[in-house]
C-alpha positions as YAML, in Angstrom:
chain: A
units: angstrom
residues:
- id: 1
  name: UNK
  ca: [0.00, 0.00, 0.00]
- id: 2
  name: UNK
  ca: [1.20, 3.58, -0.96]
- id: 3
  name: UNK
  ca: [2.48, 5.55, 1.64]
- id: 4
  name: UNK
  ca: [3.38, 8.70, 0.33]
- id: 5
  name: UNK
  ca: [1.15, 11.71, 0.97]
- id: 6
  name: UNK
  ca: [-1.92, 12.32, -1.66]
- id: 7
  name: UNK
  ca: [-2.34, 15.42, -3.36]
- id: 8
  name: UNK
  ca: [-5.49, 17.69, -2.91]
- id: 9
  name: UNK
  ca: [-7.18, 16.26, -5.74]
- id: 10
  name: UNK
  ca: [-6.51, 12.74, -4.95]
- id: 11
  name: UNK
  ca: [-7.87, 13.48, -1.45]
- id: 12
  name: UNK
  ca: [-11.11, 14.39, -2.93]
- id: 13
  name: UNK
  ca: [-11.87, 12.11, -5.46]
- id: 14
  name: UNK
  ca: [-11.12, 9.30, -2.97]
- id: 15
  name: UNK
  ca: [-12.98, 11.06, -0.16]
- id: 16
  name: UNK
  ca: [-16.13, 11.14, -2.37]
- id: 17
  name: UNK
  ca: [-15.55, 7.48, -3.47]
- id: 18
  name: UNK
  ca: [-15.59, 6.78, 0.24]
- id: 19
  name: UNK
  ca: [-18.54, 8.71, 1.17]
- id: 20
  name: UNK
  ca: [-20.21, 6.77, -1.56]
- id: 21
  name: UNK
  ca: [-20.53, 3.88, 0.11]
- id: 22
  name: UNK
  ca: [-20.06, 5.49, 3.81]
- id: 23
  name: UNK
  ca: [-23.25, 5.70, 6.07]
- id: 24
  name: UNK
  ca: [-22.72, 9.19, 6.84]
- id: 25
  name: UNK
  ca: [-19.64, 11.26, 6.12]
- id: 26
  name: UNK
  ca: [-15.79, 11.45, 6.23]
- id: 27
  name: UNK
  ca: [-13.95, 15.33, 6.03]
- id: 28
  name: UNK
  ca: [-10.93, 15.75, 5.05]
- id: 29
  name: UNK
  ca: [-9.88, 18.26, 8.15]
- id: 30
  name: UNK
  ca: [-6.24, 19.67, 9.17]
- id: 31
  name: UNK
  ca: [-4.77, 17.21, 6.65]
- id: 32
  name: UNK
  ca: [-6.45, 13.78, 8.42]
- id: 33
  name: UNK
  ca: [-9.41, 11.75, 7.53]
- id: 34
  name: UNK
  ca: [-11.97, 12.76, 10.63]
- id: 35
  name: UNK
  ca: [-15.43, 11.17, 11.26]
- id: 36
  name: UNK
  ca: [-17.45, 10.24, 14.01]
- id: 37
  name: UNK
  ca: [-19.24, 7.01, 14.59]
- id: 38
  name: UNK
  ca: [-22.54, 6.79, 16.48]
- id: 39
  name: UNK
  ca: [-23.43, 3.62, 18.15]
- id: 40
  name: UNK
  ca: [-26.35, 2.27, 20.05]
- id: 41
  name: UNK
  ca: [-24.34, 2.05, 23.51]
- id: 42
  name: UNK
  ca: [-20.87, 1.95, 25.07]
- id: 43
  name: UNK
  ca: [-20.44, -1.91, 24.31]
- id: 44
  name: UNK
  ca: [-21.04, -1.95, 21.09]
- id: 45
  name: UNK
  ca: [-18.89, 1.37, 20.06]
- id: 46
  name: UNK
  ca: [-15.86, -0.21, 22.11]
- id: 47
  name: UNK
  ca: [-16.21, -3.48, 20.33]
- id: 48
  name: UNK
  ca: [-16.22, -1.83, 17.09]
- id: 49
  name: UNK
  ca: [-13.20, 0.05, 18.26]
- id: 50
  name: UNK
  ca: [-11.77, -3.43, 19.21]
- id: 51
  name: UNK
  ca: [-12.53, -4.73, 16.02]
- id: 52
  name: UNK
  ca: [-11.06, -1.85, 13.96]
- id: 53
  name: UNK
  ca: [-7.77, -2.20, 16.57]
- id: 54
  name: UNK
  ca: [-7.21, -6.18, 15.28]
- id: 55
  name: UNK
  ca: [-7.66, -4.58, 11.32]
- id: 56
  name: UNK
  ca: [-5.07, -1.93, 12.29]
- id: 57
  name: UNK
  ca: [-2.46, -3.75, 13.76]
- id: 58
  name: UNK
  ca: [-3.05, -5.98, 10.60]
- id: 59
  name: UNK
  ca: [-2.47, -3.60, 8.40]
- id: 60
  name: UNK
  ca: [0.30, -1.75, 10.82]
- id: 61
  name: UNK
  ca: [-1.58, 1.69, 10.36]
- id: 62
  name: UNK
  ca: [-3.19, 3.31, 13.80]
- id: 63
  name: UNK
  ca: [-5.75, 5.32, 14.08]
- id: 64
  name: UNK
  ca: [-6.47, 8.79, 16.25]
- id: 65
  name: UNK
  ca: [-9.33, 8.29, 17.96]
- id: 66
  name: UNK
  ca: [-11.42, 9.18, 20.86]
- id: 67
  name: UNK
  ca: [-14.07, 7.07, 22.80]
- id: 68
  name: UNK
  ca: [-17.23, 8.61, 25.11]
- id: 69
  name: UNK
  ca: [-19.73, 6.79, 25.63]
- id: 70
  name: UNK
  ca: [-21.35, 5.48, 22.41]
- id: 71
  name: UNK
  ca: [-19.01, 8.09, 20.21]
- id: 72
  name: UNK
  ca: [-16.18, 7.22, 18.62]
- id: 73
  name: UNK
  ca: [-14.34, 10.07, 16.73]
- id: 74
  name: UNK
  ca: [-11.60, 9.48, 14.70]
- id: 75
  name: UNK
  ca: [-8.81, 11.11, 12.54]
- id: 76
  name: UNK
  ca: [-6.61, 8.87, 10.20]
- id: 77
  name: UNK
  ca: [-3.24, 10.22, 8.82]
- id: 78
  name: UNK
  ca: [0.35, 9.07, 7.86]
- id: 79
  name: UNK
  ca: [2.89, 10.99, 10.07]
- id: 80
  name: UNK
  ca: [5.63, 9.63, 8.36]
- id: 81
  name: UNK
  ca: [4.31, 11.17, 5.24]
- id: 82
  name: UNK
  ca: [3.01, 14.14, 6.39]
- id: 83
  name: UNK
  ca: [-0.48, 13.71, 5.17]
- id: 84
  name: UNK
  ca: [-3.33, 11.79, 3.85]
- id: 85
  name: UNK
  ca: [-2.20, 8.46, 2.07]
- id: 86
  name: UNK
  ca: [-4.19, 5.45, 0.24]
- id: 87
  name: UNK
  ca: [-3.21, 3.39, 3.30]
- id: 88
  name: UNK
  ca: [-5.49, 5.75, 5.48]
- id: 89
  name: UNK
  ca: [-8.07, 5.40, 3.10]
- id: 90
  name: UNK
  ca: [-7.95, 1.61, 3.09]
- id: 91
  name: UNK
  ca: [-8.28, 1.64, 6.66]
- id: 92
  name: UNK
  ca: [-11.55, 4.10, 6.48]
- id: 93
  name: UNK
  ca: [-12.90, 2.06, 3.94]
- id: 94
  name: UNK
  ca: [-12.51, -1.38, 6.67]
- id: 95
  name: UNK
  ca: [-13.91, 0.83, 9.50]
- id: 96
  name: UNK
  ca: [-16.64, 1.18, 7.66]
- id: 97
  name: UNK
  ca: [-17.15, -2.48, 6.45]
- id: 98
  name: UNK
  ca: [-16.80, -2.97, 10.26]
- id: 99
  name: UNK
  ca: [-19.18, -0.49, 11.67]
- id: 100
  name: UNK
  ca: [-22.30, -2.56, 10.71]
...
């Protein structure tokens, strides 16, 4: 998986493709990927976040993220590269496979 930081246009044409098939939104903010997850209660927002944590460490790529409750807001970049990459994508795009 690519690494290197995206370009501006890159960013958006692959943050619409993943809001295509996201049920509600990512935002490109302050050069991460940011969204936050809504769950039903505490137990099932931590075992998403448990399940995301096995897909990460898979994929060695960690997210930014922030637990209250039945929240879970994240923010996926590469801080080796400064940026956005396709790796943070990928790992957006099995957040969301695993949300559901």
């Amino acid at each position: 998986m690519n690494r290197n930081r995206l370009e501006t246009q890159a960013v958006e044409a692959a943050l619409a493709a993943l809001n295509d098939v996201a049920e509600t939104p990512w935002a490109a903010i302050d050069g991460k990927l940011h969204k936050e997850f809504q769950f039903t209660d505490f137990v099932e927002a931590f075992g998403f976040m448990t399940k995301t944590a096995l897909a990460a460490e898979s994929m060695d790529h960690h997210p930014e993220w922030f637990n209250v409750y039945k929240k879970v807001r994240v923010d996926l970049s590469t801080h080796d590269a400064g940026g956005i990459t396709e790796l943070d994508f990928a790992l957006a795009r099995r957040m969301e496979a695993l949300c559901r």
